[in-house]
C-alpha positions in Angstrom: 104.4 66.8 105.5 101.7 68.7 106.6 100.2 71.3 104.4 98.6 74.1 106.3 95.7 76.1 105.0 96.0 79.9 105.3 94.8 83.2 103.4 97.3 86.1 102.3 96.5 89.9 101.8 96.7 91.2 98.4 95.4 94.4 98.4 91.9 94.1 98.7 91.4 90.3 98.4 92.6 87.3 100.5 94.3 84.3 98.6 94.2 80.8 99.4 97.3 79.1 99.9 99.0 75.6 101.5 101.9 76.4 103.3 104.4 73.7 104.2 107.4 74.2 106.2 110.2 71.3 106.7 112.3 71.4 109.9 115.3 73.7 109.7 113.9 74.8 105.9 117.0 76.1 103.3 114.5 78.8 101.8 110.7 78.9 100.3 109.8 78.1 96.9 106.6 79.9 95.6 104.7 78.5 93.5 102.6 80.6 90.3 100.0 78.0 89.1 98.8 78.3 85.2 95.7 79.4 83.8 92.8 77.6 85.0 94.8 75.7 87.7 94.9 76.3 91.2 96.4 75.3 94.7 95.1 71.9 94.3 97.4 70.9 91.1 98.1 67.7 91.5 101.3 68.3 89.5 102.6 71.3 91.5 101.9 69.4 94.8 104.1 66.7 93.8 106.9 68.9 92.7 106.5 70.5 96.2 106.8 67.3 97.6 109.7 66.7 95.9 111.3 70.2 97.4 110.1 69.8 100.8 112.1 66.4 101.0 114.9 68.4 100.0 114.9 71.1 103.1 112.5 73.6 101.1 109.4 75.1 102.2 106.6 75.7 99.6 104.1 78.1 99.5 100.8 76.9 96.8 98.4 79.7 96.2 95.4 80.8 94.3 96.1 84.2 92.3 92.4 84.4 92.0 89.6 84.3 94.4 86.3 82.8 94.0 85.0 85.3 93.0 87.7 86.2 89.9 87.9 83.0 88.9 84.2 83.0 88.1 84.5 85.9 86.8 87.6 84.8 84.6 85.5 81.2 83.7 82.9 83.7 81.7 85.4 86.3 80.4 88.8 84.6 80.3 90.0 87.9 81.2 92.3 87.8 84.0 94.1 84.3 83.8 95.9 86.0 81.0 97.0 89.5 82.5 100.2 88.6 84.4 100.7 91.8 85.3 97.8 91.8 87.7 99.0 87.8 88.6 102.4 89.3 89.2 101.2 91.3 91.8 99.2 88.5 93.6 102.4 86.4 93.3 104.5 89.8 94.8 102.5 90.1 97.8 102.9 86.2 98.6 106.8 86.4 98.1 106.4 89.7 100.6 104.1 87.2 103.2 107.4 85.2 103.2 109.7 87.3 103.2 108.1 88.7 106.7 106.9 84.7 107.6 109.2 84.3 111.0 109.5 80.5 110.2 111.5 81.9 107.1 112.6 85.3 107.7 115.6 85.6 106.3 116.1 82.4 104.1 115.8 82.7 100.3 113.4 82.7 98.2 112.8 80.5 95.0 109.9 80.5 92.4 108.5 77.6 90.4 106.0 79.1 87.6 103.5 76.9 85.0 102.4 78.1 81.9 101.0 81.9 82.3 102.2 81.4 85.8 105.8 81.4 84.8 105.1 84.5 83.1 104.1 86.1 86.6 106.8 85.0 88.6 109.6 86.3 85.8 107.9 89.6 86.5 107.9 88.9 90.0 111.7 88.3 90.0 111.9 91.8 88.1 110.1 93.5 91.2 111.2 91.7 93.9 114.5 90.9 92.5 115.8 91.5 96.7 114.2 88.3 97.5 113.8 85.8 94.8 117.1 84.0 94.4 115.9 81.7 91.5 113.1 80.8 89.0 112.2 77.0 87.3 109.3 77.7 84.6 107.8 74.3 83.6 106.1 74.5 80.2 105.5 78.6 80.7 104.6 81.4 78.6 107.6 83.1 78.9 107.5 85.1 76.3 104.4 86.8 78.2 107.1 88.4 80.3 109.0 89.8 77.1 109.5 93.4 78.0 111.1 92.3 81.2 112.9 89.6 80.7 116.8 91.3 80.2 115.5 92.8 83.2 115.8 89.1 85.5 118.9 88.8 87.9 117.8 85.4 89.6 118.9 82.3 87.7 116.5 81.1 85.3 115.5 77.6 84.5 112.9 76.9 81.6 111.9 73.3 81.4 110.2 72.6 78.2 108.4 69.1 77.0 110.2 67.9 73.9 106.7 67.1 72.3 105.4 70.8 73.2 106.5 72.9 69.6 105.0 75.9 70.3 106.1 76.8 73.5 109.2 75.2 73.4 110.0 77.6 70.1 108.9 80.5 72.5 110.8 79.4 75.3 114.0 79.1 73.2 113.5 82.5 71.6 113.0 84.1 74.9 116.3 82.9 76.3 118.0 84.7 74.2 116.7 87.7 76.3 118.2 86.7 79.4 121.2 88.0 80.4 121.4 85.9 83.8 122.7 83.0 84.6 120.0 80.9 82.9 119.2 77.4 81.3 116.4 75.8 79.4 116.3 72.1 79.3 113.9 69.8 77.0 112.3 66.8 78.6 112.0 63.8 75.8 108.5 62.9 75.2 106.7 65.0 77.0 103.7 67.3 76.2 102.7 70.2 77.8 101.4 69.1 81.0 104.1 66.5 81.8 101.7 63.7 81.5 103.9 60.8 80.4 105.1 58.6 82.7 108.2 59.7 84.2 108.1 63.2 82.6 106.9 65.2 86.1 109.2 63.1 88.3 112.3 64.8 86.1 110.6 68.3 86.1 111.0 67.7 90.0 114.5 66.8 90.1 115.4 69.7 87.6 113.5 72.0 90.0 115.3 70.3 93.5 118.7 70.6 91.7 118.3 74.4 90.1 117.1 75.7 93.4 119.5 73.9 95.8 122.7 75.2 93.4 121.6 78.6 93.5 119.3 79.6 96.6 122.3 79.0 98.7 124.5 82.0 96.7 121.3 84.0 97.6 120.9 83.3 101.2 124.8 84.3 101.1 123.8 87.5 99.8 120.9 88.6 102.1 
């Protein structure tokens, strides 16, 4: 399929993004890359491939400009603020939610690393549109204040050979009080490297968001 290049208002900067629409699409899955990563993550585009074969439109942006991630290469100061990536990632779910080839259909996010931190905060603020969230490897426990806080159900996909952030991601489960799961993936690090590792992050992802985004388009 297709990706489209376009560029979405966030206040006073425009973000980069490939937008891919299927035929008929069951909702829009947004994805919130990690730090140092970008629309171009060869990772995140599978996993989109693997939802657009499955009815879903994806949306893959930058949080940062050119500019800020420049800025963020010489000061590492922004990749880690997901407050301030939270509200890039809020005004892309608000693009959708007015996109006419969408309007109306739910909306899922898929975060990585300090990106699933952003889009657990996301689901917070826009809890209204985002029907459900898949966090591959994330930071989750960068979203701790808010996490008792998330309605949409919550998948946390965690490499079995990833200690630290699965021992994070186990702890903050225990702050969810939403339909949520968090499943470990044998012998995989944290980027999902090994063979076969990403291609079950994938089907995880299809099968979360297809078992839930429906309840949420019933709901709209």
């Amino acid at each position: 399929m297709q990706a489209h290049d376009l560029r979405i208002d966030a206040g006073h900067a425009q973000l980069a993004a490939l937008w891919s629409v299927p035929q008929d699409a069951l909702g829009t899955i947004v994805f919130a890359h990690g730090s140092g990563s970008s629309r171009f993550s060869m990772r995140n585009q599978f996993v989109a491939r693997v939802l657009q074969q499955a009815g879903l439109a994806t949306l893959l942006l930058d949080l940062l400009t050119p500019e800020e991630e420049e800025y963020d290469r010489r000061t590492d100061m922004l990749r880690f603020d997901v407050g301030f990536l939270s509200s890039r990632l809020e005004a892309a779910i608000d693009w959708v939610a007015a996109s006419v080839e969408v309007k109306g259909k739910p909306v899922g996010l898929f975060g990585a690393s300090t990106g699933a931190a952003a889009a657990l905060i996301a689901a917070v603020h826009r809890a209204r549109d985002v029907g459900a969230v898949v966090s591959r490897g994330g930071r989750v426990d960068m979203a701790a204040p808010l996490l008792p806080q998330v309605n949409a159900p919550t998948l946390f996909i965690v490499g079995g050979n990833d200690p630290q952030v699965l021992e994070l991601n186990l702890a903050a489960a225990k702050d969810l009080v939403c339909t949520h799961d968090t499943i470990i993936v044998a012998g995989a690090s944290h980027l999902f490297e090994e063979p076969g590792t990403l291609e079950r992050v994938a089907e995880l992802a299809r099968s979360w968001f297809l078992k839930y985004l429906p309840a949420a388009k019933e709901a709209i």
